[in-house]
C-alpha positions as CSV (number, residue, x, y, z in Angstrom):
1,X,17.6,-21.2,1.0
2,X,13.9,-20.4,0.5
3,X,12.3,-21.0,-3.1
4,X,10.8,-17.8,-3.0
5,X,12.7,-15.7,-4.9
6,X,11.3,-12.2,-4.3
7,X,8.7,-10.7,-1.9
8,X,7.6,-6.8,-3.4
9,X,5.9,-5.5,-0.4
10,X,3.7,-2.5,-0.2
11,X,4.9,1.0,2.1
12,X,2.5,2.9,4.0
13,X,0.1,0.4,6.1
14,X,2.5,-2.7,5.5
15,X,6.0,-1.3,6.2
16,X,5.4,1.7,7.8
17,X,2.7,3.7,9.3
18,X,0.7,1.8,11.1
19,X,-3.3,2.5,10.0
20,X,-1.9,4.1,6.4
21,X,-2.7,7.7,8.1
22,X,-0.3,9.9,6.2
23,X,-2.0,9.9,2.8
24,X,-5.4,10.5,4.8
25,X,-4.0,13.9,6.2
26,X,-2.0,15.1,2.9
27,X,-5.3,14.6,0.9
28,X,-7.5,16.3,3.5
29,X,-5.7,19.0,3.8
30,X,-5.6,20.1,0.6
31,X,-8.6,19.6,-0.8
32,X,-10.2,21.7,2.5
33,X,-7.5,24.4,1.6
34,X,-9.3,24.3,-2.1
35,X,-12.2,25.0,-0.3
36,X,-14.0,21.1,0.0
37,X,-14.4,19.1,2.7
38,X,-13.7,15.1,2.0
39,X,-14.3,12.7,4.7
40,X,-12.0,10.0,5.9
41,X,-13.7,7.6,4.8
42,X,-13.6,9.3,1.4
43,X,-9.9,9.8,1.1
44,X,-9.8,6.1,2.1
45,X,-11.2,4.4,-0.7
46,X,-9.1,4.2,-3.1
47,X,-6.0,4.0,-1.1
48,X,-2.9,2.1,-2.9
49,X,-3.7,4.2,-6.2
50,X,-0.9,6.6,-7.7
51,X,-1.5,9.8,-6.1
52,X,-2.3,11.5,-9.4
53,X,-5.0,8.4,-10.1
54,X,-6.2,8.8,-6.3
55,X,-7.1,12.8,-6.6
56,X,-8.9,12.5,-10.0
57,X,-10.7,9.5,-7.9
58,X,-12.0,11.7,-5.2
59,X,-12.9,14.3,-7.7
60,X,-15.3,12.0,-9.2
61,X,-17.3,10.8,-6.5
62,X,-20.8,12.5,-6.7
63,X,-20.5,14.1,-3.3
64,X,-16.8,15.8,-3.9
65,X,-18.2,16.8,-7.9
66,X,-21.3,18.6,-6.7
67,X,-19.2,20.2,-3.8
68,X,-16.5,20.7,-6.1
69,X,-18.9,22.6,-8.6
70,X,-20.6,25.0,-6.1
71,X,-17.1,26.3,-4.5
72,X,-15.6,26.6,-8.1
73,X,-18.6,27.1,-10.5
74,X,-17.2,24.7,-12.5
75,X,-16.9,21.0,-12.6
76,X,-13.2,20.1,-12.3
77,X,-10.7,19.4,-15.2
78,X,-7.6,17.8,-15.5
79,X,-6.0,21.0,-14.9
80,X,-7.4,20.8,-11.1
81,X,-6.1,17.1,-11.1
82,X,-3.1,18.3,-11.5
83,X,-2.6,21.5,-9.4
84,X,-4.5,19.2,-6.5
85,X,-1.5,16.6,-7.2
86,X,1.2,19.2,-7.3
87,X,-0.3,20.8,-3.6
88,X,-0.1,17.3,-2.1
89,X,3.0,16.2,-2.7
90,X,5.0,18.9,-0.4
91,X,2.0,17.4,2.0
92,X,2.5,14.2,1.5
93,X,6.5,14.1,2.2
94,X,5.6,16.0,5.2
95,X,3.0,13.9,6.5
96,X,5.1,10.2,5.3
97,X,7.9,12.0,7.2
98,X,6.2,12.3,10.5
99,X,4.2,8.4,10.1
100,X,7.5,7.1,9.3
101,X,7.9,4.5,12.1
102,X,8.1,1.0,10.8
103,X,5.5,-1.8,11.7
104,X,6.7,-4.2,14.5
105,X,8.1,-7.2,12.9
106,X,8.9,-5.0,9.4
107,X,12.8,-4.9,10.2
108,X,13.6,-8.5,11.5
109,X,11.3,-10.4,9.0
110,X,13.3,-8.4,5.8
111,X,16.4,-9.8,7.9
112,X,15.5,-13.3,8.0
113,X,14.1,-13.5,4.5
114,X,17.7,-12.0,3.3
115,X,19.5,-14.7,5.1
116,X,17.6,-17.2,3.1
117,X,18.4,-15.3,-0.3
118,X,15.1,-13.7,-0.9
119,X,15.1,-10.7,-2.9
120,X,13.6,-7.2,-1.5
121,X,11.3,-4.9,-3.8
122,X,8.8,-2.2,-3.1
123,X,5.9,-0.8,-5.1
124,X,4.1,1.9,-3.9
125,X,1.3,4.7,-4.6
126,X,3.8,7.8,-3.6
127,X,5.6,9.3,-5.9
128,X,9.8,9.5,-5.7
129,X,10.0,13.2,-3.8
130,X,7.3,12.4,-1.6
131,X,9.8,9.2,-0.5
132,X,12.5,10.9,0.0
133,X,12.3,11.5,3.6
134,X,10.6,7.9,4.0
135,X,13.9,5.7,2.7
136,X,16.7,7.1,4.7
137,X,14.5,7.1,7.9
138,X,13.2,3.4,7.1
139,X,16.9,2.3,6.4
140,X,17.5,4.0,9.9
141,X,15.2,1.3,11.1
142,X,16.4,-1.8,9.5
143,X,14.4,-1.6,6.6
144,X,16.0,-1.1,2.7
145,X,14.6,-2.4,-0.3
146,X,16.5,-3.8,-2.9
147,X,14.1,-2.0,-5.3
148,X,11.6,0.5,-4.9
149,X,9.3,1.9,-8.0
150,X,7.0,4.5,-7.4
151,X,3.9,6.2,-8.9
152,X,4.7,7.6,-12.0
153,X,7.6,5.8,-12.8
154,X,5.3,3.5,-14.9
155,X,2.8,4.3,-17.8
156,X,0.1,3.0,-15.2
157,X,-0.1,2.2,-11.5
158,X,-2.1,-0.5,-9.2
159,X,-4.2,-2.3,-9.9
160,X,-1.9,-2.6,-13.2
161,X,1.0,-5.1,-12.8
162,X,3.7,-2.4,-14.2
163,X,5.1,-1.6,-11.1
164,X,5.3,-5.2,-10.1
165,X,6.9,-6.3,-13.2
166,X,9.0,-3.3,-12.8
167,X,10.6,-4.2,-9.7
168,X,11.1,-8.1,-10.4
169,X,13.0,-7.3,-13.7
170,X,15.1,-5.3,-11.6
171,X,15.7,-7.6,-9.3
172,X,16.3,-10.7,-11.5
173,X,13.1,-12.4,-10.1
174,X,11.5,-15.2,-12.2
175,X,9.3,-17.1,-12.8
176,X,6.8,-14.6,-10.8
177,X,4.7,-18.1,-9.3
178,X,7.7,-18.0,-7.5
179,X,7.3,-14.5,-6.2
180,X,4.9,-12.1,-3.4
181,X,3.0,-9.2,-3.4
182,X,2.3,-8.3,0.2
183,X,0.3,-5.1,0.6
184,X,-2.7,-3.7,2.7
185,X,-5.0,-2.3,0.0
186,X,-7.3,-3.9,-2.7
187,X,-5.3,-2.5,-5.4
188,X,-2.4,-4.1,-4.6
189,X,-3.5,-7.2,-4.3
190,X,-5.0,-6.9,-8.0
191,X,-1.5,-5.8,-9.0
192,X,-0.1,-9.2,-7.4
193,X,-2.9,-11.2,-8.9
194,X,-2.0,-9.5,-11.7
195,X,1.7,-10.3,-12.3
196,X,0.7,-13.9,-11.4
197,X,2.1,-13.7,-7.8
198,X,1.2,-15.1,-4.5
199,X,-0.9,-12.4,-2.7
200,X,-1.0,-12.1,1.0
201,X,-3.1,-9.0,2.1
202,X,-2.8,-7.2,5.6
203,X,-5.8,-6.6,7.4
204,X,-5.3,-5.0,11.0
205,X,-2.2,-2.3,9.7
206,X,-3.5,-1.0,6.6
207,X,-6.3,1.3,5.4
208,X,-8.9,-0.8,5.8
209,X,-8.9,-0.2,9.7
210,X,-6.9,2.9,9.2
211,X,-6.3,3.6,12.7
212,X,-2.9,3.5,14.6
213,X,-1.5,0.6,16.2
214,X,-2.4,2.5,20.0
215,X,-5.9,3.9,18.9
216,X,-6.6,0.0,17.4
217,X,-5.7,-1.4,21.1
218,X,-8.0,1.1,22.7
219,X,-11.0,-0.1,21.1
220,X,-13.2,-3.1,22.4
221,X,-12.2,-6.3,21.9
222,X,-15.3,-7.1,20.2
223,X,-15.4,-3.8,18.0
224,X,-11.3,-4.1,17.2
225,X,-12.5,-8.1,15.5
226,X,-15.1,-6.8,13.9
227,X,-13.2,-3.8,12.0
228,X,-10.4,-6.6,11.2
229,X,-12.5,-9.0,9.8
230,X,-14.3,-6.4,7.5
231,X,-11.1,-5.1,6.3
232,X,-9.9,-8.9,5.8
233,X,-12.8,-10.2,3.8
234,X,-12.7,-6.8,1.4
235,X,-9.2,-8.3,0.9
236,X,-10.5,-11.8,0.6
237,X,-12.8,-10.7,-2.0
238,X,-9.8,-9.3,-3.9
239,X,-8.3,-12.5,-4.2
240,X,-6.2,-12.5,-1.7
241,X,-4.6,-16.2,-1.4
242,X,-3.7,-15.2,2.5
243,X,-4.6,-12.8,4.9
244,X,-2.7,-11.7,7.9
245,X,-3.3,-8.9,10.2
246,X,0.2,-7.4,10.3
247,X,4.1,-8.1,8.7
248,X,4.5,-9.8,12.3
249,X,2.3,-12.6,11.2
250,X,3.9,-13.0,8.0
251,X,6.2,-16.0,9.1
252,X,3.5,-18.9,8.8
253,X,2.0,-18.2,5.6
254,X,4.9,-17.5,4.0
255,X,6.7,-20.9,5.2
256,X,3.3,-22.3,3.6
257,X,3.9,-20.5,0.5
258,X,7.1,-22.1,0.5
259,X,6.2,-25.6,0.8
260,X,3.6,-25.1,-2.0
261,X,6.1,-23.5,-4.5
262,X,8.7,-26.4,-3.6
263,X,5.3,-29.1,-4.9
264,X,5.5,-27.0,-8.3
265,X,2.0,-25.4,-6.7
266,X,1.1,-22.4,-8.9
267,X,-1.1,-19.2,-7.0
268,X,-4.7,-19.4,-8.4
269,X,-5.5,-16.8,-10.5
C-alpha cells in the first residue's frame, strides 16, 4: 500500500483537455459578445482562479479597463463581474463539454494509485453546473474522483488552501505531508504549498503551453522544448517540488514522493 494517502489533482489541463483550451474559448467569447476583444494570452493568465475571481482579473488589466471604458463609458463594477460570470458559465459547460477527452495516462494512473489505497480528490476553478457535463463523460473514460469541490463552494478559491482542505476532510486524508496537489497552473500549486502538500506541477498539458496535444507535436522540436521549459520554470518558481510534463510521467516522481514520506521527509514549504 502506498504511504500517500491522497492525491487532489487539478481538471482542465491535468485530467482533461489537453492545452486547458476550454476556459480560453468560454472567456473569449463573451467578453467579444460584450463588445472587447481579450487576447489569448490575456485569458491565459490567470488560469486555475475561480471563474468569478478570473473575470474580475481580466477586467482589471489596463488594456481590457481602458477597452472596457470606451465600449461602455464606464469603468466596470461588480455588477459587470457578475453578468460576465453568469454569460460564461452556459459557455463554459459547452466548451468543457466538447474538451472533455482525458489526458493519456489520466485513467490508468487513477487505477493503479486505487489499487494501492490512495484516495482520489479534485479541486478545480469551474463551478458545479459548468461540470456537469465533464463528470459523467470523464467517468465514461475511467476517470471518477472520490471528491470533487469546485469554485464557489468555498469562501475563497486558489491560490487559497480551502478547496484543498475541503477535499481532504472529505476524504479522511491526514496528515496533509502525507498528501498531493497535482495541477498545471501557478495557482494551484500555491494552493498545494499552501495546505502543506507535496506539489508536482504539469508543464507540457496545461495552460502554460496551452496548445493541444496534436498542435504541441506539430511544432519544432526545438520550439516545442522551449515552450515546455518556460511553462516548467513559471511552475518551478511557484514552488513546485516536481515538475512533469504530463499525468503520464507522473509514475517516477510520485514513487519518489513515496520513499521520502516513508523517511518521515516533510515537503518544503
Amino acid at each position: 500500500m502506498s504511504p500517500i494517502q491522497a492525491i487532489v489533482f487539478d481538471w482542465a489541463g491535468a485530467m482533461i483537455d489537453f492545452g486547458c483550451r476550454a476556459p480560453v474559448l468560454a472567456l473569449s467569447e463573451v467578453f467579444a459578445e460584450a463588445g472587447v476583444l481579450i487576447s489569448e494570452a490575456e485569458a491565459r493568465a490567470d488560469m486555475g482562479r475561480a471563474k468569478r475571481d478570473h473575470v474580475r482579473a481580466l477586467l482589471a488589466k489596463p488594456r481590457v479597463a481602458t477597452l472596457w471604458t470606451e465600449r461602455h463609458a464606464a469603468a466596470s463594477t461588480e455588477a459587470d463581474v457578475d453578468r460576465l460570470h453568469d454569460d460564461v458559465e452556459p459557455k463554459m459547460r459547452a466548451a468543457a463539454r466538447d474538451c472533455a477527452r482525458l489526458i493519456p495516462g489520466a485513467a490508468e494512473l487513477v487505477a493503479d494509485l486505487r489499487a494501492r489505497g490512495v484516495k482520489i480528490g479534485s479541486t478545480t476553478g469551474y463551478t458545479r453546473p459548468m461540470m456537469v457535463d465533464i463528470l459523467p463523460l470523464a467517468a465514461e473514460q475511467g476517470y471518477a474522483p472520490d471528491v470533487v469541490v469546485c469554485a464557489g463552494e468555498t469562501a475563497a478559491g486558489r491560490p487559497s488552501p480551502l478547496m484543498m482542505w475541503k477535499a481532504l476532510v472529505e476524504l479522511g486524508a491526514w496528515p496533509a505531508r502525507a498528501c498531493v496537489k497535482v495541477d498545471d497552473a501557478v495557482v494551484g500549486i500555491g494552493e498545494g504549498l499552501e495546505v502543506g502538500a507535496w506539489t508536482v506541477g504539469l508543464s507540457a498539458s496545461g495552460n502554460g503551453v496551452g496548445l493541444s496535444r496534436e498542435d504541441l507535436a506539430l511544432l519544432p522540436e526545438a520550439e516545442r522544448s522551449a515552450r515546455i521549459e518556460a511553462s516548467a520554470q513559471a511552475l518551478r518558481d511557484a514552488g513546485a517540488h516536481y515538475v512533469v510534463d504530463s499525468v503520464a510521467d507522473l509514475g517516477p516522481v510520485l514513487a519518489e514522493i513515496e520513499a521520502r514520506i516513508a523517511r518521515g521527509e516533510r515537503p518544503a514549504a
